[in-house]
Residue frames as qw, qx, qy, qz and C-alpha x, y, z in Angstrom:
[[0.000, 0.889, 0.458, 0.000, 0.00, 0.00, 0.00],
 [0.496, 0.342, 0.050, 0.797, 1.36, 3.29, -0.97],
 [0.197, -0.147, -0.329, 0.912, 1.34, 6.51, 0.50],
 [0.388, 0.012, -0.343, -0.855, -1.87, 7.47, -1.53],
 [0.663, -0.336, -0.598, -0.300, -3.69, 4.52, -0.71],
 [0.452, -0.355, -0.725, 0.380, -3.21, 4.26, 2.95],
 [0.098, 0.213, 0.128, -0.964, -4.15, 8.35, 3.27],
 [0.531, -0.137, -0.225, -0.806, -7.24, 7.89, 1.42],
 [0.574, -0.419, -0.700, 0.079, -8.35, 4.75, 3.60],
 [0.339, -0.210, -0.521, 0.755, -7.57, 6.93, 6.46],
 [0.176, 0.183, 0.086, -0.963, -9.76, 9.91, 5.26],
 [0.126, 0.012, -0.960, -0.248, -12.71, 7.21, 4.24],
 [0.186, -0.687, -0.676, 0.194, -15.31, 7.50, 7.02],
 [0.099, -0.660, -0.089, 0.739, -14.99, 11.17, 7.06],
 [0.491, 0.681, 0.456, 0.297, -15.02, 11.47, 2.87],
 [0.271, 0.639, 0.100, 0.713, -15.03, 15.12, 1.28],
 [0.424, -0.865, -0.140, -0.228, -16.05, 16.81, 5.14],
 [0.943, -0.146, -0.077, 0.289, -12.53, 15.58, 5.80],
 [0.030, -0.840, 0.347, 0.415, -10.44, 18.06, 4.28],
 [0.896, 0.394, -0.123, 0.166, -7.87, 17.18, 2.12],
 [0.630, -0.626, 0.370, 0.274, -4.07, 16.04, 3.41],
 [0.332, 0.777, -0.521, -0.125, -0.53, 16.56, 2.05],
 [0.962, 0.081, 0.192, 0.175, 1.05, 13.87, 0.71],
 [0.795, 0.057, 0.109, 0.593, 5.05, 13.85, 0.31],
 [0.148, -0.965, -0.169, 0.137, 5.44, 16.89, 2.14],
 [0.520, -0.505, 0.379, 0.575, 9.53, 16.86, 1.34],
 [0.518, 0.541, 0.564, 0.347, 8.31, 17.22, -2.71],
 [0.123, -0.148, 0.213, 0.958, 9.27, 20.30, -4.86],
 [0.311, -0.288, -0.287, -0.859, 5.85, 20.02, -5.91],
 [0.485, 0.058, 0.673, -0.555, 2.41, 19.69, -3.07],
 [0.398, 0.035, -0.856, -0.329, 0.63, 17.24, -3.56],
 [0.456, -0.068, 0.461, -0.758, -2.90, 16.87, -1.88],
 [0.259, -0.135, -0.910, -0.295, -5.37, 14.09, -1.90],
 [0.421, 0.127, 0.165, -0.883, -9.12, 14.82, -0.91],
 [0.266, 0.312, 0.865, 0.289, -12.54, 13.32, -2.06],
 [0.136, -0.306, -0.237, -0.912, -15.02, 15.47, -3.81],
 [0.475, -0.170, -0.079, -0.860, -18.62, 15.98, -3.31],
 [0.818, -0.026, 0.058, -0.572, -19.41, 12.92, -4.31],
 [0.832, -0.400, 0.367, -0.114, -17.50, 10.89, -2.67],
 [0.726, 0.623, -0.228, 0.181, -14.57, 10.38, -5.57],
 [0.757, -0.365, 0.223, 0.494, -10.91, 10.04, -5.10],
 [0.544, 0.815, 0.096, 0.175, -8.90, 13.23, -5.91],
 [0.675, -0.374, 0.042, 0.634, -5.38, 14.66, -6.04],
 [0.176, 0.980, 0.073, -0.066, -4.30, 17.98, -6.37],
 [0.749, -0.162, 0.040, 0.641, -1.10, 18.63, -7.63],
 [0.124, 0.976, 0.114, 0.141, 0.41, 22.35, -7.65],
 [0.735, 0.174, 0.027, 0.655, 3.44, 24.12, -8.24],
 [0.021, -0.964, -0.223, 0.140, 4.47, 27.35, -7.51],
 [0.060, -0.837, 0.273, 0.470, 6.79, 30.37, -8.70],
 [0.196, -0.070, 0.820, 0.532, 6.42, 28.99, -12.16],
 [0.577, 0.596, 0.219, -0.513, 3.84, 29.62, -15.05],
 [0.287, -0.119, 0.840, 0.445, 3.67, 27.02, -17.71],
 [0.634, 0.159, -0.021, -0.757, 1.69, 26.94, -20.54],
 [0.679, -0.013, 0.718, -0.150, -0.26, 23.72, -21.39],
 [0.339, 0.525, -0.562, -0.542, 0.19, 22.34, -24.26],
 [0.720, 0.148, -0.618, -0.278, -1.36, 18.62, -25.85],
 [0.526, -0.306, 0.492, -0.623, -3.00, 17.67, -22.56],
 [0.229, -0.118, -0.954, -0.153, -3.24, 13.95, -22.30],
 [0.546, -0.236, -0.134, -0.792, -6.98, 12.77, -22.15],
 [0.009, -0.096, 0.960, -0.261, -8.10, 10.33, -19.97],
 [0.514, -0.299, -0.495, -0.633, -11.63, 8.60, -20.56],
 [0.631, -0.647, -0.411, -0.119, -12.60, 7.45, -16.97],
 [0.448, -0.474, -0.268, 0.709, -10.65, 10.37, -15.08],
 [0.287, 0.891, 0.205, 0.285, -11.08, 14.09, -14.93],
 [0.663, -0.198, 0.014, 0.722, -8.08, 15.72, -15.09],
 [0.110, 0.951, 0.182, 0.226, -7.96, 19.66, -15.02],
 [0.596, -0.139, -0.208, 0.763, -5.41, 22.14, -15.51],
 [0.349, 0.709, 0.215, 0.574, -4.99, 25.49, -14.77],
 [0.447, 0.348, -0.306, 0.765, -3.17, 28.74, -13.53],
 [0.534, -0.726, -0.404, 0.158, -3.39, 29.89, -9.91],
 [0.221, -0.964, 0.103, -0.104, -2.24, 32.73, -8.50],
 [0.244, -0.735, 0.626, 0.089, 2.17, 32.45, -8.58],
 [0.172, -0.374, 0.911, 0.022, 1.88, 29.31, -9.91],
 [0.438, 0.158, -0.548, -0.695, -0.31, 25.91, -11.43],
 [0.488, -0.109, 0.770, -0.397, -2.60, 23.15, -10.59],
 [0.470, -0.029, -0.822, -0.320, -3.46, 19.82, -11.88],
 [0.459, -0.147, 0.626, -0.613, -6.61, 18.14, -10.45],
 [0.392, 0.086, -0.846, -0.351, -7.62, 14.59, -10.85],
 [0.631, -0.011, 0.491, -0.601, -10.60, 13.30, -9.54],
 [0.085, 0.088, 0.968, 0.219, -11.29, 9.05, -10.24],
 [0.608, 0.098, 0.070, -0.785, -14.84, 8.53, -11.58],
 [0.646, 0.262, -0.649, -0.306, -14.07, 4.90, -12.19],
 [0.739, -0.419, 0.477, -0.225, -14.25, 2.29, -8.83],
 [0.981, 0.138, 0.121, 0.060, -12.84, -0.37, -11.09],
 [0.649, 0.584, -0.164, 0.460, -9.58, 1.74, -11.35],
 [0.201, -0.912, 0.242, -0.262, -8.83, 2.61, -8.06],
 [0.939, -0.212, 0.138, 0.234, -6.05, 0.55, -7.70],
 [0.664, 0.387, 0.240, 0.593, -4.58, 2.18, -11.08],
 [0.026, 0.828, -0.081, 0.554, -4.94, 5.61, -9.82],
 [0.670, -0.731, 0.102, 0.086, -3.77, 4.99, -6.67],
 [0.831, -0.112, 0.304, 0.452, -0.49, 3.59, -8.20],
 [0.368, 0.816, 0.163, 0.414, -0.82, 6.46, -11.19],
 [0.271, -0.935, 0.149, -0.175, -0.08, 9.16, -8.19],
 [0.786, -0.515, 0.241, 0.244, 2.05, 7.07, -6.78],
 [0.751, 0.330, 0.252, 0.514, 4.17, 6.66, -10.11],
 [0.198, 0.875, 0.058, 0.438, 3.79, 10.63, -11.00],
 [0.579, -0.806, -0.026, -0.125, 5.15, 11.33, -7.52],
 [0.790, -0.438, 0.330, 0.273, 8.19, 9.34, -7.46],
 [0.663, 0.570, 0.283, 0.395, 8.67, 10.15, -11.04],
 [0.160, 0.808, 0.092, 0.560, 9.02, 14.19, -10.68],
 [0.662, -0.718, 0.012, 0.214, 10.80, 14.00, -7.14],
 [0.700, -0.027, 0.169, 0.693, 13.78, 13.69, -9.84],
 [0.119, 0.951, 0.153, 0.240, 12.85, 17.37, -10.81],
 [0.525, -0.098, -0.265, 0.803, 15.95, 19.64, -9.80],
 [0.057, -0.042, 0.221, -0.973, 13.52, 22.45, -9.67],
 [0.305, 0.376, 0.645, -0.591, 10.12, 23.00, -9.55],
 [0.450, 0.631, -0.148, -0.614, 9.42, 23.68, -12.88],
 [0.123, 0.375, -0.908, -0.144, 11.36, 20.37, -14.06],
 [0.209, 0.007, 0.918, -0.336, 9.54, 18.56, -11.52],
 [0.503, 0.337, 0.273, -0.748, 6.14, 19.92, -13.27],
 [0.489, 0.543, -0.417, -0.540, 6.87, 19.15, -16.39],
 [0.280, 0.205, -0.932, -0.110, 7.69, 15.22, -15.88],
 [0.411, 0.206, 0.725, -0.513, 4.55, 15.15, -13.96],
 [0.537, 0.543, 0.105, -0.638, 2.73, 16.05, -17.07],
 [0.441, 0.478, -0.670, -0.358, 4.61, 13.90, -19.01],
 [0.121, -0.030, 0.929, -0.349, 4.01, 11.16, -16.73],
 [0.606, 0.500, 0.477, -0.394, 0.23, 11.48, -16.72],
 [0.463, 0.610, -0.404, -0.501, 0.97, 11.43, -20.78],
 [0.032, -0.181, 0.980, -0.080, 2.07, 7.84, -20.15],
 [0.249, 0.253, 0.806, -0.474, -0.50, 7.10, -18.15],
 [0.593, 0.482, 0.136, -0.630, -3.26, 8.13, -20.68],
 [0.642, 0.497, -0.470, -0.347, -1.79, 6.02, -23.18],
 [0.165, 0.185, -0.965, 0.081, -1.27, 3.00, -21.22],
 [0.386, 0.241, 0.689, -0.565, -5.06, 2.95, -19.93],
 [0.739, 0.416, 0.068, -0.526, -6.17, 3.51, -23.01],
 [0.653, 0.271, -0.652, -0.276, -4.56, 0.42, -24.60],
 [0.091, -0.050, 0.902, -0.419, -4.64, -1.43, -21.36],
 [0.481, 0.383, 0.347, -0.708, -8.97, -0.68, -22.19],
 [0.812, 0.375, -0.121, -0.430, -8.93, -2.23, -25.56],
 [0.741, 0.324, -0.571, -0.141, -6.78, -4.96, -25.85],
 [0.733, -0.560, 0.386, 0.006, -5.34, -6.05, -21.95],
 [0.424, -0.488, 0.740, 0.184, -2.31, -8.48, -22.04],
 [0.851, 0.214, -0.384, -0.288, -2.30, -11.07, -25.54],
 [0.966, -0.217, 0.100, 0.095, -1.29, -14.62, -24.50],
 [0.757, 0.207, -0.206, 0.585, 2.94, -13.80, -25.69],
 [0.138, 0.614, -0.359, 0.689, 2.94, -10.91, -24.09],
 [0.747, -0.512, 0.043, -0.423, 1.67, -12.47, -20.75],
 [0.947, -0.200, 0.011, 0.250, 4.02, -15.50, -21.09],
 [0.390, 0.590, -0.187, 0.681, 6.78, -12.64, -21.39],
 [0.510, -0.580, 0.177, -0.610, 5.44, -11.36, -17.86],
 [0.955, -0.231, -0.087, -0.161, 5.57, -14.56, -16.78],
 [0.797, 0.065, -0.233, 0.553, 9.02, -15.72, -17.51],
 [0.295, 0.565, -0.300, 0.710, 10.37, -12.21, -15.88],
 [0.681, -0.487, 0.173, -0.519, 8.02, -12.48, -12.75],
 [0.965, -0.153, -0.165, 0.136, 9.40, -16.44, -12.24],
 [0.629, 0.477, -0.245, 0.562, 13.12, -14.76, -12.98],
 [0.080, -0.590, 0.404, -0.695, 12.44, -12.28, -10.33],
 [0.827, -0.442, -0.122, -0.325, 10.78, -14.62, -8.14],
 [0.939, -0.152, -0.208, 0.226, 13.70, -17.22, -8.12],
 [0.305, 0.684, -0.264, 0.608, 16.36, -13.90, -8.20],
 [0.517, -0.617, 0.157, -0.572, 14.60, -13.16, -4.47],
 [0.933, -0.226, -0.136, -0.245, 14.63, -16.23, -3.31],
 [0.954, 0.026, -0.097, 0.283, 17.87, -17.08, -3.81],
 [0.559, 0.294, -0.008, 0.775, 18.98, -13.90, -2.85],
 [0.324, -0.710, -0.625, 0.023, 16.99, -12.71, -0.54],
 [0.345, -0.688, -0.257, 0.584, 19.33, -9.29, 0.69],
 [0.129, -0.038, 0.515, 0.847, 19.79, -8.59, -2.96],
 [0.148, 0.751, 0.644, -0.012, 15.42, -7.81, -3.10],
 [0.209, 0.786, 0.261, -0.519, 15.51, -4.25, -3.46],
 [0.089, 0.559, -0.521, -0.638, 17.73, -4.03, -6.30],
 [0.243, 0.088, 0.944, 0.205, 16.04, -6.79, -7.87],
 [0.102, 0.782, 0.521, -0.325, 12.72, -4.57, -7.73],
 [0.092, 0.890, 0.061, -0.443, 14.01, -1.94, -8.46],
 [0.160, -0.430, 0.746, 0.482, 16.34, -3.03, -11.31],
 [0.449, 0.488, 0.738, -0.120, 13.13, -4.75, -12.80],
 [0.162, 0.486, -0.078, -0.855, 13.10, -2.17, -16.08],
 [0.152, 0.343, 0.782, 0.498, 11.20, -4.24, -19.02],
 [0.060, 0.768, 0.620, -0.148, 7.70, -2.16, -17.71],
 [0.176, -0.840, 0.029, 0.513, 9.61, 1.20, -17.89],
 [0.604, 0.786, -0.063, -0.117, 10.60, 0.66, -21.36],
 [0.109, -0.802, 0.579, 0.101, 14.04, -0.47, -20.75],
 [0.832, 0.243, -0.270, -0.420, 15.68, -2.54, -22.98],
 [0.330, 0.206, -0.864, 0.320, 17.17, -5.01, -20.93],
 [0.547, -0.413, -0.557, -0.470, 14.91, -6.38, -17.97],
 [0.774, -0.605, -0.091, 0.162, 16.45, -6.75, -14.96],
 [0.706, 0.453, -0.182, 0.513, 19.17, -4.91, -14.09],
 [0.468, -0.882, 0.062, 0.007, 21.22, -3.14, -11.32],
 [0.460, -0.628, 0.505, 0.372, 25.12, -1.96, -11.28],
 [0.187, 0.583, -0.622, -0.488, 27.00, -3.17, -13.41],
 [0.261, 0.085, 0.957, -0.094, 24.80, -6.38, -13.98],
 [0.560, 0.238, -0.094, -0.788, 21.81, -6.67, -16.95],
 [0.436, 0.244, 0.856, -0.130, 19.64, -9.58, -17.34],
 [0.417, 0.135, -0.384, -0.813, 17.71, -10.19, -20.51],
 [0.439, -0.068, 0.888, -0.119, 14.80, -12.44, -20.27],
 [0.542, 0.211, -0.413, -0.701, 12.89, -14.65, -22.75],
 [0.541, -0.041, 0.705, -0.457, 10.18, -16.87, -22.81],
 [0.639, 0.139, -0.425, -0.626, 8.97, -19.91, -25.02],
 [0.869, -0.104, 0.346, -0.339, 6.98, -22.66, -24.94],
 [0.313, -0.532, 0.766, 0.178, 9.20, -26.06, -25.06],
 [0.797, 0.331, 0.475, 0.172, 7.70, -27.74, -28.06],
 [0.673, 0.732, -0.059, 0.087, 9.42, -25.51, -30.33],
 [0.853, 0.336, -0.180, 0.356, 13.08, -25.07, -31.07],
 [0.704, -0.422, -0.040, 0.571, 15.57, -23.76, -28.96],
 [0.335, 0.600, 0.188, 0.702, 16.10, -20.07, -30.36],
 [0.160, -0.596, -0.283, 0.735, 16.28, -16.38, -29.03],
 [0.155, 0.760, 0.385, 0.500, 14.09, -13.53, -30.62],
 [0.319, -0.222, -0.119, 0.914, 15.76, -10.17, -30.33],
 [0.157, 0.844, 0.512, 0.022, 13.35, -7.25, -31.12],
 [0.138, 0.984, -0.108, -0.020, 15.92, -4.06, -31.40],
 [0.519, 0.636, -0.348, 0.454, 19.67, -3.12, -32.06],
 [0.018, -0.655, 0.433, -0.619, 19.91, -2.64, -28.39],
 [0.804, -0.476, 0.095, -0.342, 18.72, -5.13, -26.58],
 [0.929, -0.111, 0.037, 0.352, 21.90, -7.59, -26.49],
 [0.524, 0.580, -0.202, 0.590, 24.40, -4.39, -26.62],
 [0.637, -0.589, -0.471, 0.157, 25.89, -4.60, -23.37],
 [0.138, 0.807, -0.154, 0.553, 28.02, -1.38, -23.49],
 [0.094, 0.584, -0.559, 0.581, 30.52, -2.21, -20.74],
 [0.732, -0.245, 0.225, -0.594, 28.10, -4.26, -18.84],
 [0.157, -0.130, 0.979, 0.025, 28.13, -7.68, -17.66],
 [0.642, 0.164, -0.279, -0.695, 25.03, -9.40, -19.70],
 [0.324, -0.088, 0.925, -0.179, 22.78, -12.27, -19.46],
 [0.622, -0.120, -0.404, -0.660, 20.20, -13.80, -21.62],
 [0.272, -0.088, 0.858, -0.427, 17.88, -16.15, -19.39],
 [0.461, -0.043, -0.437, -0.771, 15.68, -18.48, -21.31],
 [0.470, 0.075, 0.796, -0.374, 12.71, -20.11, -20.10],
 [0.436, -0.087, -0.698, -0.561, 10.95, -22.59, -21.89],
 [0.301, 0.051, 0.618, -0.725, 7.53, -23.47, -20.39],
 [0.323, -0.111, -0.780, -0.524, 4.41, -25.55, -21.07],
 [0.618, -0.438, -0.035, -0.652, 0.55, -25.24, -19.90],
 [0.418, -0.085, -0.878, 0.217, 0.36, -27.33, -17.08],
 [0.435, -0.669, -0.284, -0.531, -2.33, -27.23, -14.29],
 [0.770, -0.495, -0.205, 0.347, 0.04, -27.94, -11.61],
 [0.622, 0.264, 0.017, 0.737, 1.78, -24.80, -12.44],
 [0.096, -0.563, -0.279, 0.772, 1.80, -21.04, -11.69],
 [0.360, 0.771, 0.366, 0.377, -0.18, -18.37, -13.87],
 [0.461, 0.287, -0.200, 0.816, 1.04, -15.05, -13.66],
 [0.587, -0.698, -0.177, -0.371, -1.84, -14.35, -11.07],
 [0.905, -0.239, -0.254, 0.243, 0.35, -17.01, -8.96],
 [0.723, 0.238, -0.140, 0.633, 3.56, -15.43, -9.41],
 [0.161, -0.723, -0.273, -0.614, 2.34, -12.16, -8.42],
 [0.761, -0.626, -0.048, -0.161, 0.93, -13.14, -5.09],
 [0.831, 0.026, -0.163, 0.531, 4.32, -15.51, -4.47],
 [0.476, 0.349, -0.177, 0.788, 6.59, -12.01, -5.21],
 [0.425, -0.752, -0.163, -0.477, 3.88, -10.15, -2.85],
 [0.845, -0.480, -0.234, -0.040, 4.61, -12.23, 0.07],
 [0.837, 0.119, -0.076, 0.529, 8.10, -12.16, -0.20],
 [0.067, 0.255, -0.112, 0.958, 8.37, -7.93, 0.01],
 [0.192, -0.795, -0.310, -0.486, 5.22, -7.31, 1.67],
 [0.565, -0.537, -0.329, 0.534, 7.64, -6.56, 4.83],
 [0.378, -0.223, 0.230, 0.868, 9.02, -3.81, 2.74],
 [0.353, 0.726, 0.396, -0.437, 6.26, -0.97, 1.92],
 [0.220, 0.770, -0.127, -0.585, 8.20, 0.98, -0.19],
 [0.038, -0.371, 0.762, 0.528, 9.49, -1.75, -2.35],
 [0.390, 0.342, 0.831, -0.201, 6.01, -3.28, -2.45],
 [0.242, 0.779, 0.093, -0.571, 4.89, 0.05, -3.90],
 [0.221, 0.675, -0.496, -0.499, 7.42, 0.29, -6.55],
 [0.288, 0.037, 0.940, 0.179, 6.45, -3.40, -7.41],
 [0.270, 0.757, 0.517, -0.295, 2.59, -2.49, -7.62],
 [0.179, 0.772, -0.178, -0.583, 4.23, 0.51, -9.77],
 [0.062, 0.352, -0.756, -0.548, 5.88, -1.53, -12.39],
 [0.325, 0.304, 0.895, 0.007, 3.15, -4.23, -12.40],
 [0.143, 0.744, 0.437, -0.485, 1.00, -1.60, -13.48],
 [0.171, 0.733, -0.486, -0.445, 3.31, -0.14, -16.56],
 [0.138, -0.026, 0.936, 0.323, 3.38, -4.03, -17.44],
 [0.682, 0.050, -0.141, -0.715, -0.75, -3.70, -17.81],
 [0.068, 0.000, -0.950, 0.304, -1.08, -6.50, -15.33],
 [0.512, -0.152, -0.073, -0.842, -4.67, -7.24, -14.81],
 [0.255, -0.127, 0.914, -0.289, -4.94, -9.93, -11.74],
 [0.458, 0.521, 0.207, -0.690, -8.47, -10.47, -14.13],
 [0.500, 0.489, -0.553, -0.453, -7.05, -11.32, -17.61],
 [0.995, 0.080, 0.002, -0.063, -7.70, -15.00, -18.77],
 [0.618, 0.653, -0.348, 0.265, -3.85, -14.46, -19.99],
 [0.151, 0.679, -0.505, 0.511, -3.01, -13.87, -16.58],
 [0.810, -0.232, 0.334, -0.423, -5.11, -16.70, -14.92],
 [0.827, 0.419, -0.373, 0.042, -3.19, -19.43, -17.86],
 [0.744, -0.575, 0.339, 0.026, -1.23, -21.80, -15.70],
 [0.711, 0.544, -0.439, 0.081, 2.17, -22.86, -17.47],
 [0.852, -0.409, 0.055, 0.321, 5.31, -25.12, -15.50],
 [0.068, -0.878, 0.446, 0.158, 8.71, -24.20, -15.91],
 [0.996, 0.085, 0.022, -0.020, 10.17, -27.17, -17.81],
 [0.788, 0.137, 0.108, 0.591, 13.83, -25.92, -18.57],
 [0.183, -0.958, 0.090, 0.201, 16.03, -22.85, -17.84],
 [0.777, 0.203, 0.061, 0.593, 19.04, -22.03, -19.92],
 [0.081, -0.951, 0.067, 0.290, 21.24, -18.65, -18.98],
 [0.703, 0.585, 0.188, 0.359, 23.51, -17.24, -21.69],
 [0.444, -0.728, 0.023, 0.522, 26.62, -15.12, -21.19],
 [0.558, 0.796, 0.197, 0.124, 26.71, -12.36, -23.85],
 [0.529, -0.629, 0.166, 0.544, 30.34, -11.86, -24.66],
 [0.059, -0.580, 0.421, 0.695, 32.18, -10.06, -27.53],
 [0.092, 0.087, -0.886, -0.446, 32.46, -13.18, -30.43],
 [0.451, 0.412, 0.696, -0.377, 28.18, -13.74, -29.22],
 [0.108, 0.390, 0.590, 0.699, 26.28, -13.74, -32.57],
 [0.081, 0.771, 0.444, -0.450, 24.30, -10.08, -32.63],
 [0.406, 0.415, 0.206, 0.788, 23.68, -7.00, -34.00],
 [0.215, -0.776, -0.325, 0.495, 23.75, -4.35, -32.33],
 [0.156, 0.981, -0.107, -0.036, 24.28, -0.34, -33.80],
 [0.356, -0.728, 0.547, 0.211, 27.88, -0.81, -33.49],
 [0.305, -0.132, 0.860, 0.387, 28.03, -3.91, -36.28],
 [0.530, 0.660, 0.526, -0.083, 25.24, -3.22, -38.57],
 [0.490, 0.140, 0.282, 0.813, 26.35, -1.32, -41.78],
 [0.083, -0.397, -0.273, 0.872, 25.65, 2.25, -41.66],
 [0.443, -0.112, -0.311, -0.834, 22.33, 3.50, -42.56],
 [0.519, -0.441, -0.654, -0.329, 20.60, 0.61, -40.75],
 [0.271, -0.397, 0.410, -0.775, 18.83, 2.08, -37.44],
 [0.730, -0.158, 0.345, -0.569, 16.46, -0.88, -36.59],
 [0.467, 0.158, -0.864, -0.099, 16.45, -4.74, -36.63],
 [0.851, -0.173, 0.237, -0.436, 14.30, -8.16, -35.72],
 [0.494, 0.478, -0.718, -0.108, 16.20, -11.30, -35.65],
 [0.982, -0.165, -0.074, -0.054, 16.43, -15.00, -34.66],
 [0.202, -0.582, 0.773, -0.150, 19.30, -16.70, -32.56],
 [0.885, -0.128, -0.390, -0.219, 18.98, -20.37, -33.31],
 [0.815, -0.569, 0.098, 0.049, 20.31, -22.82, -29.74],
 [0.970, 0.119, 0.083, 0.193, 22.79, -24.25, -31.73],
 [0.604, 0.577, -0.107, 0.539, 24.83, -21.14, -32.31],
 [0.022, 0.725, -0.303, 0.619, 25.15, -20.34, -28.80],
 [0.868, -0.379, -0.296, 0.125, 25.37, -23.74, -26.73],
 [0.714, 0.183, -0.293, 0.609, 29.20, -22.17, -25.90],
 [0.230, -0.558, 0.089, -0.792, 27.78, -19.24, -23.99],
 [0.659, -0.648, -0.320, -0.207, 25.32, -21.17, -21.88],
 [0.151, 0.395, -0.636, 0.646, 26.45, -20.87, -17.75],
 [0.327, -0.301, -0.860, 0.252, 25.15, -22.32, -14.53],
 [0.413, -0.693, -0.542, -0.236, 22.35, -21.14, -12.85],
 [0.804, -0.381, -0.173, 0.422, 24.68, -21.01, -9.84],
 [0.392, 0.051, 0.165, 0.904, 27.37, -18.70, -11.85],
 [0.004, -0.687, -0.452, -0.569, 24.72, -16.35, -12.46],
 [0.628, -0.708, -0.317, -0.062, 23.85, -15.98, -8.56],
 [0.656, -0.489, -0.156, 0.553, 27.28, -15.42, -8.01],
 [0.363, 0.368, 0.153, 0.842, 27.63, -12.64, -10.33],
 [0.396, -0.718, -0.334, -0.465, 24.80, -11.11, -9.16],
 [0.675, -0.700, -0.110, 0.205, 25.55, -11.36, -5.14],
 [0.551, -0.070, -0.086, 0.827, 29.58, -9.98, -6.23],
 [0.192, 0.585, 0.196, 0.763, 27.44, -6.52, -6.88],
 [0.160, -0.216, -0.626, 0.731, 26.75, -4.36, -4.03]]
């Protein structure tokens, strides 16, 4: 539970007659949370000694979001109108918040809020028409098992494991912290033994130590769905609020939905193979492609990188040498 949810449970029985309380009171920008009239969930967010204009305002179709200029300064107000999303707006704030804390001023800090809620309007609205498809779910899957077994077996090495979690945030590596990056991939073990790369960057490890981790996996009803896996990583941090949060935060940016059939599909874990990406690895990355090409999709077949593979074990120990 985040700082946003456990303030608006607190101001619950009392409602809009309540007032409204500051939230992250050490923020460059205030940040207020309140309920209206009628009994919504809102957050004010406001800036001062700074006058921006707005410009291509994301829309949001089951929030109302309003700007405009106040006396020294601006104000964003969001008010939920959706009970089936208060989970996502709770996390939304939570995201915008932690997002624009990087702000070195106050005007910085404004501006990645707004760009933030820009996210956020474009990840509800495709999260509203299409949710998770069945590969991108068993993608979720293998990275949610990866982090599961990461924890487990590494249990003082959780926050950075959380927080090093970047596939939701658009990064193109998945796991990653220090000088350590994890790539994972997931198929199902009737087909062939291969790795699908999707950009120029995703296997350029620029100075980094790199890993590819494949799982191969097959429905089974004695298995875990990514409903399963979820819960599992819950348990494991829920000692730790703030990294709970920033779990809840990324789950969200993955367009998790504890709901989706995709995410109820039970699959086993039949075989685990981890790959150490070193110089002579077959890629392409920006750095070997002839010049003019900016983008690439490609296939790795098994066969041309059995000499990479590494223990399970060797991994763990890279991982634990990082502080």
């Amino acid at each position: 539970m985040n700082e946003f949810e456990s303030q608006w449970r607190s101001l619950s029985s009392a409602g809009h007659s309540g007032g409204r309380l500051r939230v992250y009171p050490d923020h460059l920008l205030d940040f207020f949370i309140d309920y209206s009239l009628s009994g919504d969930r809102e957050v004010i967010i406001e800036a001062r000694g700074i006058n921006l204009e707005f410009h291509d305002l994301p829309v949001f179709e089951n929030l109302k979001v309003a700007f405009k200029s106040i006396p020294n300064g601006i104000r964003i107000g969001m008010t939920l109108t959706d009970e089936q999303l208060i989970k996502s707006f709770s996390v939304m704030c939570f995201d915008i918040a932690e997002r624009s804390i990087k702000g070195t001023t106050v005007e910085s800090a404004a501006v990645i809020a707004i760009e933030c809620l820009r996210d956020w309007a474009a990840l509800l609205k495709r999260r509203g028409k299409s949710g998770l498809s069945r590969n991108e779910a068993m993608g979720l899957w293998g990275e949610l098992r990866t982090i599961e077994a990461l924890i487990t077996a590494l249990p003082s090495k959780t926050p950075q494991i959380i927080t090093g979690w970047g596939g939701p945030d658009g990064d193109q590596r998945d796991i990653g912290f220090n000088s350590n990056r994890i790539e994972v991939k997931t198929q199902i073990s009737t087909k062939s033994i291969s790795l699908k790369i999707s950009s120029l960057e995703q296997l350029d490890e620029q100075d980094k130590n790199l890993q590819v981790v494949l799982n191969r996996i097959s429905p089974s009803d004695r298995g875990l769905s990514v409903v399963d896996l979820v819960d599992e990583i819950s348990r494991l941090i829920v000692s730790n609020p703030a990294i709970h949060s920033e779990f809840e935060r990324r789950l969200e940016l993955a367009r998790y939905d504890s709901n989706l059939e995709t995410c109820l599909e039970k699959f086993g874990l039949d075989e685990r193979f981890i790959y150490e990406v070193r110089d002579n690895f077959p890629k392409l990355t920006l750095g070997n492609v002839p010049l003019g090409i900016k983008s690439a999709e490609y296939e790795i077949t098994g066969a041309a990188i059995n000499s990479f593979q590494m223990n399970w074990s060797d991994l763990l120990e890279k991982i634990s040498d990082q502080p």
